[in-house]
VEXDREN-2710 file (C-alpha; in Angstrom, 1 decimal):
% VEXDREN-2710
k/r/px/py/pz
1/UNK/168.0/104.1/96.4
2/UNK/169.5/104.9/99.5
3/UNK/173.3/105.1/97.6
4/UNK/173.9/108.7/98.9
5/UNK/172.8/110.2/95.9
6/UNK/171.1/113.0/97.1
7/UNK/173.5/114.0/99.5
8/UNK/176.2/114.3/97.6
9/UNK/174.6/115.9/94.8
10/UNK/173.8/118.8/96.9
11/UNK/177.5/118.5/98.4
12/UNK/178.8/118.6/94.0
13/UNK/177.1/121.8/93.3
14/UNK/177.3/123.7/96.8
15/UNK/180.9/123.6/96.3
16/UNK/181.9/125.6/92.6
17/UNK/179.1/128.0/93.7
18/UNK/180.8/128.6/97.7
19/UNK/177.2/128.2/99.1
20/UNK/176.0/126.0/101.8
21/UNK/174.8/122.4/101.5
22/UNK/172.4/123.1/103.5
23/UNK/170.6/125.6/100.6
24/UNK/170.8/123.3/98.1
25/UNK/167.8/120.5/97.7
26/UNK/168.0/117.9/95.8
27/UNK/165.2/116.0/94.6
28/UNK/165.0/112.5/92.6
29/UNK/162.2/110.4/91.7
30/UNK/159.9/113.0/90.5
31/UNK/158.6/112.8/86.7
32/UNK/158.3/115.9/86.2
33/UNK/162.6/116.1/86.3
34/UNK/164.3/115.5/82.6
35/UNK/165.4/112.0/81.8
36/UNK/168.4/110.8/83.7
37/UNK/170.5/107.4/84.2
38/UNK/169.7/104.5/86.0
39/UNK/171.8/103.6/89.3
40/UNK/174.0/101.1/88.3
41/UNK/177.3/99.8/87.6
42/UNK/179.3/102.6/89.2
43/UNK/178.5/105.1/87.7
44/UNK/176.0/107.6/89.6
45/UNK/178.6/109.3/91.0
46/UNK/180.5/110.0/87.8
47/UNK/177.9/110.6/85.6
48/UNK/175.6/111.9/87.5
49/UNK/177.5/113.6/89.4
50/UNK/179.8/115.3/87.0
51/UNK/176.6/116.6/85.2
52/UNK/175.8/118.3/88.3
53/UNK/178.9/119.6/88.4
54/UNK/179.4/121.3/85.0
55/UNK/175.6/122.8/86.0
56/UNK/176.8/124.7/88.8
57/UNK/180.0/125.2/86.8
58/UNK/177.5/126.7/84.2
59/UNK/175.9/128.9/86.6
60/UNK/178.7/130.4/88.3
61/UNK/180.0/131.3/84.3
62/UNK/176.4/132.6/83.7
63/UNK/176.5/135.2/86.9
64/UNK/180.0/135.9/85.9
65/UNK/178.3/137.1/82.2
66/UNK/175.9/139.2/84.3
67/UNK/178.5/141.2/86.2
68/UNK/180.8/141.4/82.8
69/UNK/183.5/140.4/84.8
70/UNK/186.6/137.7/83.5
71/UNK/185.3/134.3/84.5
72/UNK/189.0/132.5/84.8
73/UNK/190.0/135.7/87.4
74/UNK/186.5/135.2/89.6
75/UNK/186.6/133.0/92.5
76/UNK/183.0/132.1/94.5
77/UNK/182.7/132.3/98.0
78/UNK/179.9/132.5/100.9
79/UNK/177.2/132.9/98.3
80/UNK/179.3/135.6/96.3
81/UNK/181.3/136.2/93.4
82/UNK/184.6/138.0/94.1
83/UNK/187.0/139.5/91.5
84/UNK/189.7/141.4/92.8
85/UNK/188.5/143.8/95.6
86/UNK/184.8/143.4/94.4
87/UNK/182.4/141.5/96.4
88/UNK/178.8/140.9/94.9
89/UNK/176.3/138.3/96.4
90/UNK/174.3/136.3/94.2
91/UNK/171.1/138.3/95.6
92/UNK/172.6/141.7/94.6
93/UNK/173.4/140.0/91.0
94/UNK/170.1/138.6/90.6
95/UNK/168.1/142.2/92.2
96/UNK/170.4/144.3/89.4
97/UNK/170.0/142.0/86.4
98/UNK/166.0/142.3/87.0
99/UNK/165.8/138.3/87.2
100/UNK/164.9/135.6/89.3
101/UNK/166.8/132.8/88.8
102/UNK/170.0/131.8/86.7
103/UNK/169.5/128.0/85.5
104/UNK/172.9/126.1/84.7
105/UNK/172.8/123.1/82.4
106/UNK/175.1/120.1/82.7
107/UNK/175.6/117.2/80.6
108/UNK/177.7/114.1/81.0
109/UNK/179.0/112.7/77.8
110/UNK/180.8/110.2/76.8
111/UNK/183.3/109.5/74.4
112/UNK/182.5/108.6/71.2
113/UNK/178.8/108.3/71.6
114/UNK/180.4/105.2/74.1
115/UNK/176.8/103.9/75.8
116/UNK/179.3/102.8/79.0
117/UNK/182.4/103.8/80.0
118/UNK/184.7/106.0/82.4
119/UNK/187.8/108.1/82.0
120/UNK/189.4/109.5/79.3
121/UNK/189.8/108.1/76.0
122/UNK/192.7/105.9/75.3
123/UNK/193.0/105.6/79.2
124/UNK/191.7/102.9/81.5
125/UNK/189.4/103.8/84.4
126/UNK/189.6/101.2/87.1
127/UNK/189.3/100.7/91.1
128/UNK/191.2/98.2/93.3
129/UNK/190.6/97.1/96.6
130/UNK/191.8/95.1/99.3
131/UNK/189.6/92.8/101.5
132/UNK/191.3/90.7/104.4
133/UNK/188.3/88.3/106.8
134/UNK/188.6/86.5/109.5
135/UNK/186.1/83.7/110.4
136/UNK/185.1/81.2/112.9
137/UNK/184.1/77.6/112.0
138/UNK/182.6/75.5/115.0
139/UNK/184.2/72.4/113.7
140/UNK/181.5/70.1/115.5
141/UNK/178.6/71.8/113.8
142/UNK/180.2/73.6/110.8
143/UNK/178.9/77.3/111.6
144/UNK/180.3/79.5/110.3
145/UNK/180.9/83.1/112.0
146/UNK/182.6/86.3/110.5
147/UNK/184.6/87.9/113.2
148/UNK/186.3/90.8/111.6
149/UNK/186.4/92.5/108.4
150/UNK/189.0/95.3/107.0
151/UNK/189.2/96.7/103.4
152/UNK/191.6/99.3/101.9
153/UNK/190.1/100.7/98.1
154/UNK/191.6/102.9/95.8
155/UNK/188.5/104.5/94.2
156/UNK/189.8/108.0/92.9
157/UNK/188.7/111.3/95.2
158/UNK/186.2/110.1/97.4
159/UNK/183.2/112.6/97.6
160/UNK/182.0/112.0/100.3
161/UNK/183.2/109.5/103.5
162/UNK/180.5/108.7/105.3
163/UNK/178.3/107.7/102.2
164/UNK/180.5/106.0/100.7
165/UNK/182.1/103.9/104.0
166/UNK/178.1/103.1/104.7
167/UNK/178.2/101.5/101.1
168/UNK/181.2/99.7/101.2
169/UNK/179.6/98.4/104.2
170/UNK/177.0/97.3/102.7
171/UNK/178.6/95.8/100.3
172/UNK/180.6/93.9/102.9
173/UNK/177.3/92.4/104.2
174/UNK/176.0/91.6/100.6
175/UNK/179.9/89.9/99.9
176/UNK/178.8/87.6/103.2
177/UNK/175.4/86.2/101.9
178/UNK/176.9/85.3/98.6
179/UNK/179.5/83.2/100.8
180/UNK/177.6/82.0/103.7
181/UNK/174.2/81.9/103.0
182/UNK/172.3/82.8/99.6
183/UNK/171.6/80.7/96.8
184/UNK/169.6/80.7/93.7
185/UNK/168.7/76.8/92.7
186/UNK/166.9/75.3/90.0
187/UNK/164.3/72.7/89.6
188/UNK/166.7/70.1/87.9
189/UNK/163.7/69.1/85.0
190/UNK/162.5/72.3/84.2
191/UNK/165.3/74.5/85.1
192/UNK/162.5/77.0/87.1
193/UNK/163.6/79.0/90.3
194/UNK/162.5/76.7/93.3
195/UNK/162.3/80.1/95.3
196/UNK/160.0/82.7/93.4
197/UNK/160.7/85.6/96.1
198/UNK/163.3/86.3/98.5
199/UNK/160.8/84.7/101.3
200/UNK/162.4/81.7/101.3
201/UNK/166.1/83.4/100.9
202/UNK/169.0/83.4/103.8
203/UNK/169.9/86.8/104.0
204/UNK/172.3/88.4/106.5
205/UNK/170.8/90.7/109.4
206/UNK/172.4/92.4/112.3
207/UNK/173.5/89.6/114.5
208/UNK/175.6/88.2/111.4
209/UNK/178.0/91.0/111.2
210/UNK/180.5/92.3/114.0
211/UNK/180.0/95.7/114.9
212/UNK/183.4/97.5/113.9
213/UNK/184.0/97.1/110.2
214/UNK/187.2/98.7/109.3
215/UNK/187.0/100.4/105.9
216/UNK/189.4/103.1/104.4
217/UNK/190.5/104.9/101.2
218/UNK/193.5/105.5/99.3
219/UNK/193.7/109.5/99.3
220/UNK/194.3/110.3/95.5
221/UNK/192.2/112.5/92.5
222/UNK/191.9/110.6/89.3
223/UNK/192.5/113.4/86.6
224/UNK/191.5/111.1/83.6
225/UNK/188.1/110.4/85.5
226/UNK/186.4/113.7/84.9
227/UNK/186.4/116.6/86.5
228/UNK/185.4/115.4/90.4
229/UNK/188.6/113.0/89.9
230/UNK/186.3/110.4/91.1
231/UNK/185.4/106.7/90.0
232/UNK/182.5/104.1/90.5
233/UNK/182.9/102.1/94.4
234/UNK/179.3/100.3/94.2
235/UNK/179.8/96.9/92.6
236/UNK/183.5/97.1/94.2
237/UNK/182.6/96.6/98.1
238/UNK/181.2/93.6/97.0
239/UNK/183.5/92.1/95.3
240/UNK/186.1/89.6/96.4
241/UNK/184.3/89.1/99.8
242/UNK/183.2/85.2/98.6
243/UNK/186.9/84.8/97.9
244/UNK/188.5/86.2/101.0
245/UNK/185.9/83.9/103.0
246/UNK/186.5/80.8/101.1
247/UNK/190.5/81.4/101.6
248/UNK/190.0/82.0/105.3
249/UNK/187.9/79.0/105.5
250/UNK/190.6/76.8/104.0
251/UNK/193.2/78.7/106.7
252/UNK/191.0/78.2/109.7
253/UNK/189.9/73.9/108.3
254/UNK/192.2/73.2/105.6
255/UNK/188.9/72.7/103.4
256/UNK/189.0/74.0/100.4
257/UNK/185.1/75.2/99.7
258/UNK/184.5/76.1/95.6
259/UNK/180.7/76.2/95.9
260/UNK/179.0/78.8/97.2
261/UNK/177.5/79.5/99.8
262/UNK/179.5/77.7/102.3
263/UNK/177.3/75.9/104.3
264/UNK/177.4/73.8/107.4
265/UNK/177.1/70.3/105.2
266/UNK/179.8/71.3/103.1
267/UNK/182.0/72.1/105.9
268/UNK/181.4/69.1/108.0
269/UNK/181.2/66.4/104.6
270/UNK/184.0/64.1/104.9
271/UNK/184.7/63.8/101.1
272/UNK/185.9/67.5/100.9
END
């Protein structure tokens, strides 16, 4: 979906197992894979990801059996296992145990049986974020410009930065068409979409949004979260974008816009 799942699944299970990134593949959207969950509600990461985890987790404890060797006093490193002043690679492992391959299950479960949730029970998961926008309104014509953009998010251990910037980013640009420019409207009678596609939808491109977006994290490891001390930032980056544009259009016009999007009549009606 373009979320950054398959990069940092690679990056989840390259790291328990000390190898490379760069020799682990990861692959989605194949039928022949088992059953997994859909992308939504913040939860890849955490789900997803932590069943990844526990996999490699699972393989590391599986080559451990192999060698006999104490799996709380062995450590992984540059495709190896070492346990005190013994140094085996996972080729040597695999060549002596007269096998190909050692396959690591993970699972992600929740709670209860809970169908939703995140953290640990009887504590509450949750992320935070800051947003602070500036805008320009042309007061003759009521455009209205976004000029700059920073947000601050506390989101548990962040897995990987550039992915996840890129998609608060993104959620940035979605925040802006929910203000400025999308909407959803009804035939009044029959209470039908009047739009059937997105063809007829304002949606934000390239010239809408500045260049520099400023976007950081709060450096901290959830420890109720699961085991990559990480939470859900998806539906976050989105959220509380309409609100921060609506209050910076009442700082910059002393309008107060409650309807969304905030379009040039609205901003140029005298009765508001």
């Amino acid at each position: 979906m373009g979320a950054g799942s398959t990069t940092i699944f690679p990056q989840i299970a390259a790291e328990p197992l000390g190898i490379d990134i760069r020799s682990v593949q990861g692959i989605s959207g194949d039928t022949e894979l088992p059953y997994a969950g859909p992308t939504y509600g913040s939860g890849t990461t955490i789900a997803m990801g932590t069943a990844v985890h526990l996999a490699a987790n699972d393989v590391l404890r599986r080559l451990t059996d192999l060698m006999s060797w104490p799996a709380e006093e062995v450590r992984a490193d540059s495709g190896a296992l070492i346990w005190r002043e013994q140094h085996r690679s996972y080729a040597d492992i695999l060549h002596a145990a007269q096998t190909d391959e050692v396959v690591g299950n993970g699972e992600m479960v929740l709670p209860g049986g809970a169908s939703a949730d995140a953290g640990a029970p009887g504590v509450v998961s949750r992320t935070f974020g800051a947003m602070f926008i500036e805008v320009g309104v042309d007061p003759d014509l009521g455009l209205l410009r976004l000029r700059r953009a920073t947000g601050v998010y506390s989101v548990g251990a962040v897995v990987n930065e550039r992915t996840a910037r890129s998609q608060m980013i993104g959620g940035l640009v979605w925040g802006w068409g929910m203000a400025a420019m999308e909407a959803s409207r009804f035939e009044p009678n029959l209470g039908r979409w009047l739009s059937q596609d997105l063809a007829g939808v304002t949606l934000p491109v390239n010239a809408d949004i500045p260049p520099h977006i400023d976007m950081s994290f709060v450096d901290e490891f959830d420890l109720h979260a699961g085991p990559l001390g990480a939470k859900g930032i998806g539906e976050l980056s989105a959220t509380g974008i309409a609100a921060a544009v609506a209050n910076a259009v009442f700082d910059a016009t002393n309008r107060r816009v409650r309807d969304l999007p905030i379009t040039p009549e609205k901003l140029l009606d005298p009765r508001m």
